[in-house]
PABA-237321 format. One record per residue (C-alpha): residue in one letter; chain; x, y, z. Coordinates in Angstrom, 3 decimals. Each point is the difference from the previous one (the first is absolute). Example, Ala and Ser with C-alpha at 12.3 -4.5 7.8 and 13.67 -1.06 7.14 Angstrom:
(atom A A (12.300 -4.500 7.800))
(atom S A (1.370 3.440 -0.660))
// end
This chain:
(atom X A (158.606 79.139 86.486))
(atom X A (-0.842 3.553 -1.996))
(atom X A (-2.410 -2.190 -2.153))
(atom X A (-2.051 -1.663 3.503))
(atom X A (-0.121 3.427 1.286))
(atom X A (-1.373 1.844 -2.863))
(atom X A (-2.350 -2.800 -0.155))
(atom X A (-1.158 0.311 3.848))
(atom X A (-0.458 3.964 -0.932))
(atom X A (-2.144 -0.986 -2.797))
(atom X A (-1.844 -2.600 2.093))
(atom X A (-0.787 2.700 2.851))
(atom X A (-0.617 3.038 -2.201))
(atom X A (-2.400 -2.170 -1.659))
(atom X A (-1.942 -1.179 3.478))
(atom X A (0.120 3.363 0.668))
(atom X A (-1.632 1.546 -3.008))
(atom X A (-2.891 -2.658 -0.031))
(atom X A (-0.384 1.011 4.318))
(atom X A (-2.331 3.222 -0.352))
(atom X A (-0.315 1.997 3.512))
(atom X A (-3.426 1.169 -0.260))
(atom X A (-1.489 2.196 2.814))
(atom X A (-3.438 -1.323 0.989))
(atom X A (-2.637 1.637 -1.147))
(atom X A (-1.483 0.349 -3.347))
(atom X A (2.084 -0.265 -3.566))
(atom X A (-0.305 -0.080 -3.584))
(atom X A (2.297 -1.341 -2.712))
(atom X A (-0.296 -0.886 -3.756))
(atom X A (1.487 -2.939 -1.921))
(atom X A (0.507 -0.889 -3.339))
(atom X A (-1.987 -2.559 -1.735))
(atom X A (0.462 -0.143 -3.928))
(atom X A (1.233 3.211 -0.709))
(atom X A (-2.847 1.537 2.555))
(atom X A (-0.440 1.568 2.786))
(atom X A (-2.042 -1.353 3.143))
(atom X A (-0.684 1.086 2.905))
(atom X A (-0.819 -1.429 3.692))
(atom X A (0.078 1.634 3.699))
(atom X A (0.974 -2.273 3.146))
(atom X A (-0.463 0.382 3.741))
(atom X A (2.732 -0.940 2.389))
(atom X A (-1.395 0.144 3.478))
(atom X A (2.091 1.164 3.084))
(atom X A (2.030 -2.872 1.756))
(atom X A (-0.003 -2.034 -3.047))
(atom X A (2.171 -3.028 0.327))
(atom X A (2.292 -1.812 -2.539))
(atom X A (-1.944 -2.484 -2.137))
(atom X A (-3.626 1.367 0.791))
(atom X A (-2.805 -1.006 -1.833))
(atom X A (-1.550 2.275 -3.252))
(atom X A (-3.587 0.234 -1.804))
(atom X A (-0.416 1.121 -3.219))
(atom X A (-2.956 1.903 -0.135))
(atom X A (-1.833 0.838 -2.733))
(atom X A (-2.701 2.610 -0.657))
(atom X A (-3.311 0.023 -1.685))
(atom X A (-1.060 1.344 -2.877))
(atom X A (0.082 3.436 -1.290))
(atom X A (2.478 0.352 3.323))
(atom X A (3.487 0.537 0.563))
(atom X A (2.787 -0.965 2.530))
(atom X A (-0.595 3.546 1.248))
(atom X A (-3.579 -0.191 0.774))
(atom X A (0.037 -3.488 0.850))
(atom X A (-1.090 0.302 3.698))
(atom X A (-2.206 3.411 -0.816))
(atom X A (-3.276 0.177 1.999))
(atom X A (-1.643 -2.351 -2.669))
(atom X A (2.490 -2.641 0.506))
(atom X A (-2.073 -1.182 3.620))
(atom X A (1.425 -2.452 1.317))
(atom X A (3.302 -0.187 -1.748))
(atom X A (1.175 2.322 1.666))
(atom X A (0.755 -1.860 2.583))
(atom X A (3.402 -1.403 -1.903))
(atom X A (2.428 3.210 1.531))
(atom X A (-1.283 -0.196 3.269))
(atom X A (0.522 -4.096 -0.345))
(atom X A (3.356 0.137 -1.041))
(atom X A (0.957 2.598 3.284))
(atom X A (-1.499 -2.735 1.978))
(atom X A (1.175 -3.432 -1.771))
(atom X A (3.339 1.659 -1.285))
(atom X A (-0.041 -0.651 -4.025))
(atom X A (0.448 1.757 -2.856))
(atom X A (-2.658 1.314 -2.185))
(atom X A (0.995 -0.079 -3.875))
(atom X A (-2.892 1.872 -2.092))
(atom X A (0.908 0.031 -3.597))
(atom X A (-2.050 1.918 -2.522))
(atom X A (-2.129 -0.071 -3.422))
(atom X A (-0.158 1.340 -3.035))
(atom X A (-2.882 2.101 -1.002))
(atom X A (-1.372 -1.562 -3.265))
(atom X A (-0.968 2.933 -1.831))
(atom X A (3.559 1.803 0.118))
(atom X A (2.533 -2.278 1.245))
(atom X A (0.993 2.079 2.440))
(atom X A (1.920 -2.718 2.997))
(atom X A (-0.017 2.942 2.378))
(atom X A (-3.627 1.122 0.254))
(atom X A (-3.081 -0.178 2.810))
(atom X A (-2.403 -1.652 -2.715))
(atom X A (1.774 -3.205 -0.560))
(atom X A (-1.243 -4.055 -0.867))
(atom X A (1.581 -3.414 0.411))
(atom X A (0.041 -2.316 -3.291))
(atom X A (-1.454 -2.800 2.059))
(atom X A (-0.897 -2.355 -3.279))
(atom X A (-3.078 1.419 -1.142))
(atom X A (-0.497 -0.126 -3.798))
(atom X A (-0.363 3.694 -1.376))
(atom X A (-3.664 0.617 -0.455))
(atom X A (-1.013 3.208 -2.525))
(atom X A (0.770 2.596 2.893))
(atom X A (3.784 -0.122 0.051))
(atom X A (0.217 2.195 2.762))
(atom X A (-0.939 -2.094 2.488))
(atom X A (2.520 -2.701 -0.719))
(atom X A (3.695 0.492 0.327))
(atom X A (2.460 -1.964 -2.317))
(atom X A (3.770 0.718 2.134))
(atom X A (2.148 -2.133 0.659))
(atom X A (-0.387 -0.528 3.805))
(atom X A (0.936 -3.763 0.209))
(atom X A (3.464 1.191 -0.427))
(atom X A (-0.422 3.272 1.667))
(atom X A (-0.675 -2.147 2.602))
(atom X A (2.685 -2.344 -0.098))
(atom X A (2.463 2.168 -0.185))
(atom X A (-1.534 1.988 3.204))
(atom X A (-0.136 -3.086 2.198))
(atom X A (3.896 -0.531 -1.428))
(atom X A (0.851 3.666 0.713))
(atom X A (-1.572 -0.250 3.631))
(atom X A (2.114 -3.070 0.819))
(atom X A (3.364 1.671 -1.250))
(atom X A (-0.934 3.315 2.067))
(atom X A (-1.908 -0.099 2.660))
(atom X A (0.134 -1.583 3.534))
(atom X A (-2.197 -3.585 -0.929))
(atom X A (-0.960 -3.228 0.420))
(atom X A (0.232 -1.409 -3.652))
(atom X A (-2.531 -3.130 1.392))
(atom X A (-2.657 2.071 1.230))
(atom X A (-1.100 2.456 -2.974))
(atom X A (-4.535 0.067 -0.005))
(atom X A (-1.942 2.195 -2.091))
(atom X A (-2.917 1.437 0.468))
(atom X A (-2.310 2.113 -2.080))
(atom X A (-3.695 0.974 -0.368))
(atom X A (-2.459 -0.018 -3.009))
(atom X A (2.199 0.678 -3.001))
(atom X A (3.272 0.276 2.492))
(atom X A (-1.543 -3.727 1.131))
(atom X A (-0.565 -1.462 -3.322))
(atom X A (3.860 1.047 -0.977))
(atom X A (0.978 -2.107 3.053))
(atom X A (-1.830 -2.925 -1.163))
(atom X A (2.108 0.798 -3.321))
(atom X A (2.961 -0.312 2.186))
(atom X A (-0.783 -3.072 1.739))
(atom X A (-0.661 -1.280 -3.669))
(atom X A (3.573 1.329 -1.804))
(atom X A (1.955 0.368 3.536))
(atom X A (-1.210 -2.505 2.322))
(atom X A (3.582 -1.472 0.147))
(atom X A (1.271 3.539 1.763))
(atom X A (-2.652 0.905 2.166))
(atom X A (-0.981 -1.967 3.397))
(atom X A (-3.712 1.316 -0.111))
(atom X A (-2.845 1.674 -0.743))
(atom X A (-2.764 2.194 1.269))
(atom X A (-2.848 1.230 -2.642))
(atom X A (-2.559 2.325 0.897))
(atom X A (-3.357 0.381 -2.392))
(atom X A (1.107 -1.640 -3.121))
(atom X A (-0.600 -2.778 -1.937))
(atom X A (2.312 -1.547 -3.042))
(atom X A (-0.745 0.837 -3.232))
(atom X A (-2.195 -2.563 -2.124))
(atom X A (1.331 1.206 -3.124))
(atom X A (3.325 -0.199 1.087))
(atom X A (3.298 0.502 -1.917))
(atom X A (1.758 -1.420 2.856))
(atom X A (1.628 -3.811 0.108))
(atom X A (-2.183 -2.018 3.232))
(atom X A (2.179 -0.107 2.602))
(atom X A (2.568 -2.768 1.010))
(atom X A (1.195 1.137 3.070))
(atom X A (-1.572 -0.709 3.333))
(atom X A (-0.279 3.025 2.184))
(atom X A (-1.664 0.770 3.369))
(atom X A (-2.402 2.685 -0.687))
(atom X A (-3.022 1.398 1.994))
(atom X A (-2.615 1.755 -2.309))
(atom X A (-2.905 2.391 1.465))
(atom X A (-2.953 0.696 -2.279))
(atom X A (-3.554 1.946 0.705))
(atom X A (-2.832 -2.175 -1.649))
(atom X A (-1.897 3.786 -0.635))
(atom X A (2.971 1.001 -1.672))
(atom X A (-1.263 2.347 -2.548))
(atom X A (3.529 -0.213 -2.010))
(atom X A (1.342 -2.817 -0.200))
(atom X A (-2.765 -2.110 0.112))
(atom X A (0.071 -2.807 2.592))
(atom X A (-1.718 -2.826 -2.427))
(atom X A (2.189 1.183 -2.758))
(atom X A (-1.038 1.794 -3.470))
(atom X A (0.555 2.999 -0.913))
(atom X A (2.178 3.247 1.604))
(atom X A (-2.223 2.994 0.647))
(atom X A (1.308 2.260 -2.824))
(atom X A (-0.131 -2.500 -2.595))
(atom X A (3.851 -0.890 1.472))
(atom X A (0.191 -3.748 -0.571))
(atom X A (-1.137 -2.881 1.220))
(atom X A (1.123 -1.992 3.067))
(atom X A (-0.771 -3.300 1.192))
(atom X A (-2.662 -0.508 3.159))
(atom X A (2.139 0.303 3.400))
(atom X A (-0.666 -3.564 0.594))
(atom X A (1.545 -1.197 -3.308))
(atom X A (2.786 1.713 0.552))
(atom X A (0.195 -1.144 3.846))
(atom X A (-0.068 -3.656 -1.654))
(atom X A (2.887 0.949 -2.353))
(atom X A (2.364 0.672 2.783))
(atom X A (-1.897 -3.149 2.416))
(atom X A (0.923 -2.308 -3.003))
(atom X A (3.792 1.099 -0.639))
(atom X A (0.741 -0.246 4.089))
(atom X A (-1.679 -3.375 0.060))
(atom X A (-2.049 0.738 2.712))
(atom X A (-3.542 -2.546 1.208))
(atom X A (-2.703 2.358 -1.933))
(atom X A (-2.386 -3.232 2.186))
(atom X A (1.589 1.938 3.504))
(atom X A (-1.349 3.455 -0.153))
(atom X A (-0.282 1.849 2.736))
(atom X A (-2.244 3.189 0.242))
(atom X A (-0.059 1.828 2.948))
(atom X A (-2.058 3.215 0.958))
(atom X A (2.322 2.527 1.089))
(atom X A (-1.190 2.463 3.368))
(atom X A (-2.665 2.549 -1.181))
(atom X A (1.885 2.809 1.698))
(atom X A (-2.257 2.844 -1.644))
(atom X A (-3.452 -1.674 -0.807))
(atom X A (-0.786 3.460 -1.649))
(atom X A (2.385 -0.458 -3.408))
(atom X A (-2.437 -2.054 -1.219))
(atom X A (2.375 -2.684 -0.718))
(atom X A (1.513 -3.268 1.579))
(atom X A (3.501 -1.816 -0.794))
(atom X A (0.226 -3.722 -0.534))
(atom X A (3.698 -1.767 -0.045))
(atom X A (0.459 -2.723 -2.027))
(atom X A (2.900 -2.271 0.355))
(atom X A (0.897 -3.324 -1.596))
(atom X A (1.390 -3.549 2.036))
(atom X A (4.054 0.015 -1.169))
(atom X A (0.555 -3.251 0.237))
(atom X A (3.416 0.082 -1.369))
(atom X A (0.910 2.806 1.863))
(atom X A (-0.397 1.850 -3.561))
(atom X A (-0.215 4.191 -0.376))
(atom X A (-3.082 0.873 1.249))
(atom X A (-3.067 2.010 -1.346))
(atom X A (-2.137 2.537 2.229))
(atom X A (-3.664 1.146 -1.643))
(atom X A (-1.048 2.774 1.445))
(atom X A (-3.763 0.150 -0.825))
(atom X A (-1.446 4.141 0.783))
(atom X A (-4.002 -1.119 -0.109))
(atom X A (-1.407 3.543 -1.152))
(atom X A (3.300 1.498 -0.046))
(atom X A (0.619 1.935 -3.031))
(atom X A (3.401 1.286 -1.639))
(atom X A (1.625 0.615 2.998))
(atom X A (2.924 -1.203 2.405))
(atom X A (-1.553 -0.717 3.479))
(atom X A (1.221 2.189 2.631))
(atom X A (-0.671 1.361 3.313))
(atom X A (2.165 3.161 -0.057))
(atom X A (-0.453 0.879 -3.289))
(atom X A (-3.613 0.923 -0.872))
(atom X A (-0.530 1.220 -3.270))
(atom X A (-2.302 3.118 -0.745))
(atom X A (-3.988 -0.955 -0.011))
(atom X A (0.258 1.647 -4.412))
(atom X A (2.323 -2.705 -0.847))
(atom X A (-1.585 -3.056 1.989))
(atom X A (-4.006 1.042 -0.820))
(atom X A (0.449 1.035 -3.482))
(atom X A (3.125 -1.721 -1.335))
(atom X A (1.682 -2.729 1.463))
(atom X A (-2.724 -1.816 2.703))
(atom X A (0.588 -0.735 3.861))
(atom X A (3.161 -0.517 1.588))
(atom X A (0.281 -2.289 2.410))
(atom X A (1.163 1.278 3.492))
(atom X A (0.804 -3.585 2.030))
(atom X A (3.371 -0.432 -0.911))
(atom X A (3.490 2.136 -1.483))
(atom X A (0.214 -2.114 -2.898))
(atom X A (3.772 1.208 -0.713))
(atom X A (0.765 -1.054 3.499))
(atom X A (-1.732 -3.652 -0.647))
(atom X A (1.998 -0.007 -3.398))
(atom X A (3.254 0.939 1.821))
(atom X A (-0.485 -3.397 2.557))
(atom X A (-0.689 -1.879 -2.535))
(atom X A (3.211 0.711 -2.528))
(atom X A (2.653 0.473 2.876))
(atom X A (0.183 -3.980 0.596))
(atom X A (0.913 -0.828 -3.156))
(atom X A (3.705 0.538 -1.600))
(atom X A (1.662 -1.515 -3.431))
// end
């Protein structure tokens, strides 16, 4: 009897310790992953319930999870206000700045399988495949989740990690939202196996990542056109490349100088879908109606942004029907 009781004890003290009560609101933790130290921040919104939804988030380049939804993030900052509204949790992991190592920082990069060109400070070499991992297993063991519906979502570098993900981790996440990226076309990455729902949104002025692939502005790597990496993820979900559909979206504000075509592919199998979300003119920038970025970044760095649609809130519909 002593033995079954100290056992029950164990069983419950155990429960309990994995069971973290924490306050909604904003957090931050760190976790060990090979003898380092990595950081993330999460958002529990108010009236959570048990086994809510998350989305990993990650940020763009030369960014950090704490200026992740600063006034040059546009649109994505949309995600907090989403989450009070939808009721999931936000999970935003962070970098490593290249230069230093430093996992903490504000100036931080994704090792998204670009080969190392001659500037090694634009490429980061950390481990985050199992930084990741062992966030997605440390989120399941301690906050309030459903383990079947895990997305992630990032944008240009942030995005191009995600498609890294869907790659390594396809097997633990249920989908995937990529803003301005493309994959890598000298990448040290396996192809992927897995097939994933995933919506991507791309500006064909995108004076970054460039939308018929080549060359990263800064001499960063190079990436594959949007399309070939569209037909990547079309091919793996076996979906009818013959049943396109493209499908002008409302010009809301004709004066962006920009219009939105949808493209979706004929599921015959009922297979994971893929959404193309074609920004005609729109440069390297998340489409958003609330968010307008400042006329110095849009006219002299990174193009029009479209204003017809919140493209976190079209990403958002699109991941929240799909679980593992």
């Amino acid at each position: 009897m002593k033995s079954k009781a100290v056992i029950f004890f164990l069983i419950v003290c155990s429960l309990l310790s994995a069971q973290r009560n924490y306050s909604f609101g904003w957090h931050t933790e760190s976790i060990k992953v090979l003898d380092q130290t990595r950081h993330f921040k999460f958002y529990i919104p108010k009236g959570l319930d048990k086994n809510a939804p998350a989305v990993f988030l990650f940020h763009s380049e030369n960014k950090s999870m704490n200026n992740i939804f600063g006034t040059e993030a546009g649109g994505f900052r949309e995600w907090p206000n989403l989450a009070d509204r939808e009721k999931f949790i936000l999970i935003i992991p962070n970098g490593t700045n290249p230069v230093t190592g430093d996992f903490d920082g504000n100036n931080q990069l994704w090792n998204d399988c670009r080969k190392e060109s001659q500037d090694l400070s634009q490429f980061s070499r950390a481990n985050d495949i199992d930084f990741i991992t062992k966030l997605i297993d440390w989120s399941k063991n301690n906050l309030p989740i459903d383990k079947t519906r895990i997305y992630a979502s990032g944008v240009s570098n942030g995005g191009m990690m995600v498609y890294r993900l869907a790659i390594e981790l396809g097997d633990k996440i249920a989908g995937a939202a990529v803003f301005l990226a493309n994959m890598s076309a000298d990448s040290e990455c396996s192809k992927p196996k897995t097939p994933l729902p995933i919506l991507i949104m791309n500006g064909t002025d995108d004076p970054i990542i460039p939308f018929e692939g080549g060359v990263i502005t800064g001499n960063r790597g190079m990436v594959l056109s949007a399309e070939e990496t569209l037909n990547i993820w079309v091919k793996l979900n076996y979906l009818n490349t013959q049943k396109r559909t493209n499908k002008y979206l409302t010009d809301l504000n004709p004066d962006d100088g920009s219009r939105i075509i949808k493209n979706e592919f004929n599921r015959p199998l009922g297979n994971p879908p893929v959404a193309f979300y074609v920004v005609v003119d729109g440069g390297h920038t998340i489409p958003s109606i609330k968010y307008p970025l400042p006329k110095s970044l849009t006219e002299n760095l990174l193009g029009n942004q479209n204003r017809d649609i919140e493209g976190v809130v079209e990403a958002w519909k699109f991941l929240r029907k799909f679980s593992k």
